[in-house]
PyMOL Python script that loads the backbone (N, CA, C, O; Angstrom):
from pymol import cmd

cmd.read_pdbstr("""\
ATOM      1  N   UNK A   1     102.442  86.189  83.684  1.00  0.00           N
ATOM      2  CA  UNK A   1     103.889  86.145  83.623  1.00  0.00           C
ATOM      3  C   UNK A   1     104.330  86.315  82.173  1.00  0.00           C
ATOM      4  O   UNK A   1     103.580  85.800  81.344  1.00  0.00           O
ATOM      5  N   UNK A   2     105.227  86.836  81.797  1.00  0.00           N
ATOM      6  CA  UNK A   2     105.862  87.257  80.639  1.00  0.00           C
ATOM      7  C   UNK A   2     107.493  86.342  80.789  1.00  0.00           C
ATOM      8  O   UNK A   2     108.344  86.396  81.677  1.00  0.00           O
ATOM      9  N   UNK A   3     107.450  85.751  79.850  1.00  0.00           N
ATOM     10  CA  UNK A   3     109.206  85.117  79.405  1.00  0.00           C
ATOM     11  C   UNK A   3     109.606  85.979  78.782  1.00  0.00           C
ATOM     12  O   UNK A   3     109.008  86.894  78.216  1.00  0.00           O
ATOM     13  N   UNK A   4     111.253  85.599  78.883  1.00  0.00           N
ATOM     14  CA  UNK A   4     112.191  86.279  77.573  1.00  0.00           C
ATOM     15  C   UNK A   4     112.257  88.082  77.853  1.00  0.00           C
ATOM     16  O   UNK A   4     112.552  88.811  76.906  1.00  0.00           O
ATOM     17  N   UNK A   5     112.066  88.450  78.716  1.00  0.00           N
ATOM     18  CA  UNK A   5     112.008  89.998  78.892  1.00  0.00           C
ATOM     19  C   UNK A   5     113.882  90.168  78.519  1.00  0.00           C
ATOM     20  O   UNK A   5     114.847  89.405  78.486  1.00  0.00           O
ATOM     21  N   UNK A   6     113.645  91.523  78.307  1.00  0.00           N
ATOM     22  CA  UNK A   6     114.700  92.250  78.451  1.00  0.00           C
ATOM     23  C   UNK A   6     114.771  94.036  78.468  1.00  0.00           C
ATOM     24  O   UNK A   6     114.515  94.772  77.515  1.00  0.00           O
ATOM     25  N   UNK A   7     114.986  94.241  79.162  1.00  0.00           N
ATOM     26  CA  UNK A   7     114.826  95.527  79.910  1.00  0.00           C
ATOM     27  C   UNK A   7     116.451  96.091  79.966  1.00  0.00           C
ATOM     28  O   UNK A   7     117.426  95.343  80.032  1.00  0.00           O
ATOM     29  N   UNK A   8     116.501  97.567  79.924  1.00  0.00           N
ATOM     30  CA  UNK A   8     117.730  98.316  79.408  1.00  0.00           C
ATOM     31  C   UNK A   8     117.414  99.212  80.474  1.00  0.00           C
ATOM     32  O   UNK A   8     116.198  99.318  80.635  1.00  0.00           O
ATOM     33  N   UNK A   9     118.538 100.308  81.734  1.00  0.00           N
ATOM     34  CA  UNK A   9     118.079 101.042  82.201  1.00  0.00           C
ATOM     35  C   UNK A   9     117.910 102.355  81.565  1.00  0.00           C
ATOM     36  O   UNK A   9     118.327 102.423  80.408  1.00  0.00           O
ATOM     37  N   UNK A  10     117.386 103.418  82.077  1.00  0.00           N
ATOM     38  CA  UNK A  10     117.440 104.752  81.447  1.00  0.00           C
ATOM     39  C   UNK A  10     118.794 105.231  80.762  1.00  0.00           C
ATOM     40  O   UNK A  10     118.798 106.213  80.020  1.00  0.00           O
ATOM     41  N   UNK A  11     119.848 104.558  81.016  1.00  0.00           N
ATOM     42  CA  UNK A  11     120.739 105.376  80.513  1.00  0.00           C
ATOM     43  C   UNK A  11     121.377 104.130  79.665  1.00  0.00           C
ATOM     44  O   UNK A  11     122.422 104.306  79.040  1.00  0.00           O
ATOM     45  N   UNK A  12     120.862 103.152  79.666  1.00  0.00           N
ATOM     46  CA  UNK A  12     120.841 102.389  78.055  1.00  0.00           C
ATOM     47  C   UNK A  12     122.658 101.398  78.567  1.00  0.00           C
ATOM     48  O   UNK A  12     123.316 100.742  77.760  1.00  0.00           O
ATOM     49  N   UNK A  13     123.073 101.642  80.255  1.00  0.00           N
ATOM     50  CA  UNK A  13     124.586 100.828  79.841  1.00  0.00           C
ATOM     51  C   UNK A  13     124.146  99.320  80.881  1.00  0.00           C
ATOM     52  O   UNK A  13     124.935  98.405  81.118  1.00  0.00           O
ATOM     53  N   UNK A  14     123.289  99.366  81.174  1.00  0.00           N
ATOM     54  CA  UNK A  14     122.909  98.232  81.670  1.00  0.00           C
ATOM     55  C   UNK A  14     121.673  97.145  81.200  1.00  0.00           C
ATOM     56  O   UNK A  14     120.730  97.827  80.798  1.00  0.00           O
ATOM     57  N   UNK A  15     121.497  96.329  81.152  1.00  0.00           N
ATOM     58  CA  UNK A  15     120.774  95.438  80.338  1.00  0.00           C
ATOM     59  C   UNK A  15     119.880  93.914  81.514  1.00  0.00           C
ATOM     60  O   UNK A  15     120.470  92.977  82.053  1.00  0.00           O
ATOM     61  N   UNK A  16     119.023  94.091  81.533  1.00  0.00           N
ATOM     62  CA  UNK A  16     118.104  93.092  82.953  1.00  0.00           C
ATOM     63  C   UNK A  16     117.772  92.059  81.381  1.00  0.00           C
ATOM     64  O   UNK A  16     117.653  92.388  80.201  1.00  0.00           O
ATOM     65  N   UNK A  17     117.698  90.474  82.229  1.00  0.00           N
ATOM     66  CA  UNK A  17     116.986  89.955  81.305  1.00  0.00           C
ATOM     67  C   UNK A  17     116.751  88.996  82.870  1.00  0.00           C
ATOM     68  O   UNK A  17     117.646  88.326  83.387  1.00  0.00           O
ATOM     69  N   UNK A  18     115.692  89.106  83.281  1.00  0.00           N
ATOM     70  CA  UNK A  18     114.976  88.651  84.489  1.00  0.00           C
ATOM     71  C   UNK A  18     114.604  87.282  84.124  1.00  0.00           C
ATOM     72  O   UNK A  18     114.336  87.358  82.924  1.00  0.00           O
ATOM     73  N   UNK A  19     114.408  85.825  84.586  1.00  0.00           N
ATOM     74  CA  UNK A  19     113.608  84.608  84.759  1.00  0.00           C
ATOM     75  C   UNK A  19     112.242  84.756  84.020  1.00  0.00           C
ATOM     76  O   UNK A  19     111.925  84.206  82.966  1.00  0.00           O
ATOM     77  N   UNK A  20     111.534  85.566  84.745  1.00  0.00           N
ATOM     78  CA  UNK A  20     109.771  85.749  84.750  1.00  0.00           C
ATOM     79  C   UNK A  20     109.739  87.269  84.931  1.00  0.00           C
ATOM     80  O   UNK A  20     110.627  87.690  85.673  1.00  0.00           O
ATOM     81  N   UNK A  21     109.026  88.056  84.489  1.00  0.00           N
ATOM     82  CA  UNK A  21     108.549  89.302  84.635  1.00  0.00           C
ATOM     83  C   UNK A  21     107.025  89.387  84.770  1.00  0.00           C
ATOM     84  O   UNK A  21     106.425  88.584  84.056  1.00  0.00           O
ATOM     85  N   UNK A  22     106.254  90.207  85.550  1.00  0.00           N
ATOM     86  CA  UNK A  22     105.402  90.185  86.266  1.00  0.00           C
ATOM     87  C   UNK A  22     104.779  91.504  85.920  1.00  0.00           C
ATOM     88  O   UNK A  22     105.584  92.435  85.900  1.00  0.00           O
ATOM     89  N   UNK A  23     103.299  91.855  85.591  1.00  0.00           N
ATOM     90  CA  UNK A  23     102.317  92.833  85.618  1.00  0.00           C
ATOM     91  C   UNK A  23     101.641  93.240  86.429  1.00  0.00           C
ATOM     92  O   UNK A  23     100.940  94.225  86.198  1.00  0.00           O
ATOM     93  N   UNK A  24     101.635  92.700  87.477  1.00  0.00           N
ATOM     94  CA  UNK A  24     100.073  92.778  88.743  1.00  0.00           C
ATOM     95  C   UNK A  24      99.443  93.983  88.577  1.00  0.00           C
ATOM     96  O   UNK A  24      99.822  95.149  88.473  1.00  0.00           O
ATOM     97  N   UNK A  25      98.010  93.215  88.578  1.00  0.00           N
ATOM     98  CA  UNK A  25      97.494  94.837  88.281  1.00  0.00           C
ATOM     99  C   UNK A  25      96.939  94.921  90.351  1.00  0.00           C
ATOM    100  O   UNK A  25      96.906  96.133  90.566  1.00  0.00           O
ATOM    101  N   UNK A  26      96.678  94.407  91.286  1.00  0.00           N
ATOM    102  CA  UNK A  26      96.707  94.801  92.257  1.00  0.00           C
ATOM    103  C   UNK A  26      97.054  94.045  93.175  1.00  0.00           C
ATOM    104  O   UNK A  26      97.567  92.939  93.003  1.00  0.00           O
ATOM    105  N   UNK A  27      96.770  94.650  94.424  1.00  0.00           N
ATOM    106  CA  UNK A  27      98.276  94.104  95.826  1.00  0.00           C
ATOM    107  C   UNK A  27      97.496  92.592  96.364  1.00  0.00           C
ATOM    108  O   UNK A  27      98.062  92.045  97.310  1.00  0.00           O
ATOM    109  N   UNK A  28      96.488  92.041  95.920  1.00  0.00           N
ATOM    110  CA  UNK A  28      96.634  90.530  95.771  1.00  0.00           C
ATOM    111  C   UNK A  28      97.649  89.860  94.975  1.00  0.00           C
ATOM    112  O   UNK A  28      98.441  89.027  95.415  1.00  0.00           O
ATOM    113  N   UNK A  29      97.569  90.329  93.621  1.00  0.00           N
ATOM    114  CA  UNK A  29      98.959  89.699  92.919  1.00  0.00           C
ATOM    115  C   UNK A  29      99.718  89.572  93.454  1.00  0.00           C
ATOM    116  O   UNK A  29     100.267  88.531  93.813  1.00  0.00           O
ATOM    117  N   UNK A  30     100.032  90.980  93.718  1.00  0.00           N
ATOM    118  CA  UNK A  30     101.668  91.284  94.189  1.00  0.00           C
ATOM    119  C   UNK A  30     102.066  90.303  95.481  1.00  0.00           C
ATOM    120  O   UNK A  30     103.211  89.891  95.665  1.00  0.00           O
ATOM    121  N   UNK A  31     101.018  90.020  96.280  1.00  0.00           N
ATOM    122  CA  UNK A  31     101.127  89.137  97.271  1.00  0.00           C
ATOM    123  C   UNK A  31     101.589  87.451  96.455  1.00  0.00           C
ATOM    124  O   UNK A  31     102.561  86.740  96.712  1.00  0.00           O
ATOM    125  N   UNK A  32     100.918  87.316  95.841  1.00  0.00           N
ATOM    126  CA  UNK A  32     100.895  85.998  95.388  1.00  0.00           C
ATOM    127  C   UNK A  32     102.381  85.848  94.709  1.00  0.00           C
ATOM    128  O   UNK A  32     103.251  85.124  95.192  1.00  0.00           O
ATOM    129  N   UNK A  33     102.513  86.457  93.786  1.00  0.00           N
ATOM    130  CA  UNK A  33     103.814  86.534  93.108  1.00  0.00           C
ATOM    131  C   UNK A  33     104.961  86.395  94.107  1.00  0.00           C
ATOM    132  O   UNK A  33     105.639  85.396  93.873  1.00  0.00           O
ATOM    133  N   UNK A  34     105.366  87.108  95.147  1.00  0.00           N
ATOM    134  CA  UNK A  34     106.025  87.086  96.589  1.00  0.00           C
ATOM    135  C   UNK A  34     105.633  85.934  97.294  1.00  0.00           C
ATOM    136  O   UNK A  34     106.417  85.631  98.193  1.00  0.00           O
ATOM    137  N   UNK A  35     104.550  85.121  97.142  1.00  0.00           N
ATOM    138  CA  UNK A  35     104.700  83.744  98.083  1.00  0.00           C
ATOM    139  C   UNK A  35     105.264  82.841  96.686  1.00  0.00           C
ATOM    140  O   UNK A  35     106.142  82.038  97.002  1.00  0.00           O
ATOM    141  N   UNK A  36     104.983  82.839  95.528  1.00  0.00           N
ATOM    142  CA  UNK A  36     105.150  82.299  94.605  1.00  0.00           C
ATOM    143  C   UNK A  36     107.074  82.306  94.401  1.00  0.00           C
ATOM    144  O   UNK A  36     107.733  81.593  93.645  1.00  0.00           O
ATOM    145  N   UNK A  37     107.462  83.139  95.158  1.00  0.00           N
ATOM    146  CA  UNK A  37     109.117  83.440  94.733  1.00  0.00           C
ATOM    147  C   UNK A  37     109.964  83.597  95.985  1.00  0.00           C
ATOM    148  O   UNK A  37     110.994  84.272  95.995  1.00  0.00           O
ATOM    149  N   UNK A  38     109.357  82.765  97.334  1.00  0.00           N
ATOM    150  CA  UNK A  38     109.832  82.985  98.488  1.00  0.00           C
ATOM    151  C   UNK A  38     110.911  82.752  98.453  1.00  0.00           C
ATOM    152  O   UNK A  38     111.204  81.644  98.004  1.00  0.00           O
ATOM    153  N   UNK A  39     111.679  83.382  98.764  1.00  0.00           N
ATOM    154  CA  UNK A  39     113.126  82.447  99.281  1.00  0.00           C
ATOM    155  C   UNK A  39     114.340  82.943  97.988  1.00  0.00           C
ATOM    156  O   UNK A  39     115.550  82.718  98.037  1.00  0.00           O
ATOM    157  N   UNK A  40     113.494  83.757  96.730  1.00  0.00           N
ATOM    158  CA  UNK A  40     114.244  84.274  95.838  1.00  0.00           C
ATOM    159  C   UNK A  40     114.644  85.561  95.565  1.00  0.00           C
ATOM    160  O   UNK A  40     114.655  86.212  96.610  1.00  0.00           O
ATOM    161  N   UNK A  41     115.020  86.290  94.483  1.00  0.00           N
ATOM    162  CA  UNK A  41     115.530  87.523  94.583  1.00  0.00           C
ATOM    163  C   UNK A  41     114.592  88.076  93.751  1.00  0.00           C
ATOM    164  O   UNK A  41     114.666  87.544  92.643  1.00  0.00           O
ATOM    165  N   UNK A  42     113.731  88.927  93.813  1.00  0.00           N
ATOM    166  CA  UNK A  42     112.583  89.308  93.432  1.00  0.00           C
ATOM    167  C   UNK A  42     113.271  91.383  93.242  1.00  0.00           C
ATOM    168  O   UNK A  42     113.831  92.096  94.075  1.00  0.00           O
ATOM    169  N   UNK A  43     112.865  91.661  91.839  1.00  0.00           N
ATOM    170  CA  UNK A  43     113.240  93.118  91.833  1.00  0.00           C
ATOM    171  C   UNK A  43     112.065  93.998  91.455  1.00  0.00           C
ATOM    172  O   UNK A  43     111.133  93.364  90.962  1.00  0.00           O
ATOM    173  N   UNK A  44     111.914  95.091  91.548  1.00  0.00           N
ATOM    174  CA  UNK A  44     110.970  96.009  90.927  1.00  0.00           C
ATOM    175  C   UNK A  44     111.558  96.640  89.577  1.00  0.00           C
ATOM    176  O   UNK A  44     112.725  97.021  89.668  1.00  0.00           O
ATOM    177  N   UNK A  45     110.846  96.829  88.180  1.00  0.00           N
ATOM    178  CA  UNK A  45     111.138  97.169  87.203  1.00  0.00           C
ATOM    179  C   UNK A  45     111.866  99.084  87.621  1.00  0.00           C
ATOM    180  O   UNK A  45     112.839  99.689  87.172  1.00  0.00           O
ATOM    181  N   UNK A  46     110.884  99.435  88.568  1.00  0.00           N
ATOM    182  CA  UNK A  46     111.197 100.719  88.756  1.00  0.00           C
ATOM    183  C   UNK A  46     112.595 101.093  89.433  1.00  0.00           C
ATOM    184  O   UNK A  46     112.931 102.166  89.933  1.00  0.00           O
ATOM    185  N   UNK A  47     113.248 100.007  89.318  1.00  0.00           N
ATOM    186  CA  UNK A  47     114.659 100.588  90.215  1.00  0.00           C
ATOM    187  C   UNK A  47     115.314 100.193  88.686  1.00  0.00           C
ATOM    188  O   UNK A  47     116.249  99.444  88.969  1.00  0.00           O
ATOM    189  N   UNK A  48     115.279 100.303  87.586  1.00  0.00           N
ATOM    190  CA  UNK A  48     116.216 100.278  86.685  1.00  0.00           C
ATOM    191  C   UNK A  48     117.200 101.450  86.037  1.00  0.00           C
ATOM    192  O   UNK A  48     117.971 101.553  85.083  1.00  0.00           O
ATOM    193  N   UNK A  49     116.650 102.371  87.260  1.00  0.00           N
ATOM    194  CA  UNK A  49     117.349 103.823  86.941  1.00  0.00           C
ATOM    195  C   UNK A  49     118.763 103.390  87.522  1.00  0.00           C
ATOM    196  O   UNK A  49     119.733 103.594  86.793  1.00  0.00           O
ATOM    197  N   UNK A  50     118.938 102.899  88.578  1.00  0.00           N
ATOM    198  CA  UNK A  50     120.485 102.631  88.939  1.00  0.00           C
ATOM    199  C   UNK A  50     120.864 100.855  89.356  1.00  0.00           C
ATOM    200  O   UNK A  50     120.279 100.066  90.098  1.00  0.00           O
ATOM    201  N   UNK A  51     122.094 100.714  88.502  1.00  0.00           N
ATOM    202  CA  UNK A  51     122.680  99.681  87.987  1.00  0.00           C
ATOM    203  C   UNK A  51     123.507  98.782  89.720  1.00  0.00           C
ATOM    204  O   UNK A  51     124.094  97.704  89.819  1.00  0.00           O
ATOM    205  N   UNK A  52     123.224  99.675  90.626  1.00  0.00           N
ATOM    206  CA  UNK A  52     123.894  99.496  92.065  1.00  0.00           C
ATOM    207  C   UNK A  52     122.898  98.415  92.709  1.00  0.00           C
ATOM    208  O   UNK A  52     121.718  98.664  92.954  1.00  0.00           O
ATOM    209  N   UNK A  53     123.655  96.921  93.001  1.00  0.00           N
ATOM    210  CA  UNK A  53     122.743  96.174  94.027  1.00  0.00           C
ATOM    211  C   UNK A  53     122.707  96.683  95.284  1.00  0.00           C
ATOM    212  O   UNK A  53     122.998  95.766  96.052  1.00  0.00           O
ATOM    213  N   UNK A  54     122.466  97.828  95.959  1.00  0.00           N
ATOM    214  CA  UNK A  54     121.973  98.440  97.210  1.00  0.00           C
ATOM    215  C   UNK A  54     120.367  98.537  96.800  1.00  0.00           C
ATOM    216  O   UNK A  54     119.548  98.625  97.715  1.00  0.00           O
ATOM    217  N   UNK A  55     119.844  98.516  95.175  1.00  0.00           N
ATOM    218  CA  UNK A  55     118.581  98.897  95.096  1.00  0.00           C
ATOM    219  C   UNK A  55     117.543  97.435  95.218  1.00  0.00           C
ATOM    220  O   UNK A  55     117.444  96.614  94.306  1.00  0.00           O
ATOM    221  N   UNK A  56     116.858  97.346  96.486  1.00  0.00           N
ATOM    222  CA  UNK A  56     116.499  96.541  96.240  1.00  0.00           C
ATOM    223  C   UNK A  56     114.806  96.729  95.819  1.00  0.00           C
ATOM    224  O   UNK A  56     114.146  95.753  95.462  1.00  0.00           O
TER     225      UNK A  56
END
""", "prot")
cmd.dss("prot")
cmd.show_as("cartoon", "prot")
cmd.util.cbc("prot")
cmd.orient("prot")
């Protein structure tokens, strides 16, 4: 887990500064991290191209 992130999307007008940010290097992590955050709002770094909560 990584603190303190802050992440900008591609076009630099939006700005993420997430709880916890996450590396998994494979789909055990990714499992764990998802029981680890049940019940919360969990995002993928890769949707930072658009600033729209439809992306989940």
């Amino acid at each position: 887990v990584v603190q303190s992130v802050q992440r900008k999307n591609f076009g630099r007008n939006q700005v993420l500064r997430p709880s916890a940010a996450y590396t998994p290097s494979d789909e055990q992590e990714v499992l764990q991290i998802l029981d680890r955050h049940r019940g919360q709002r969990i995002r993928a770094v890769g949707r930072l191209h658009s600033w729209s909560e439809t992306v989940l």
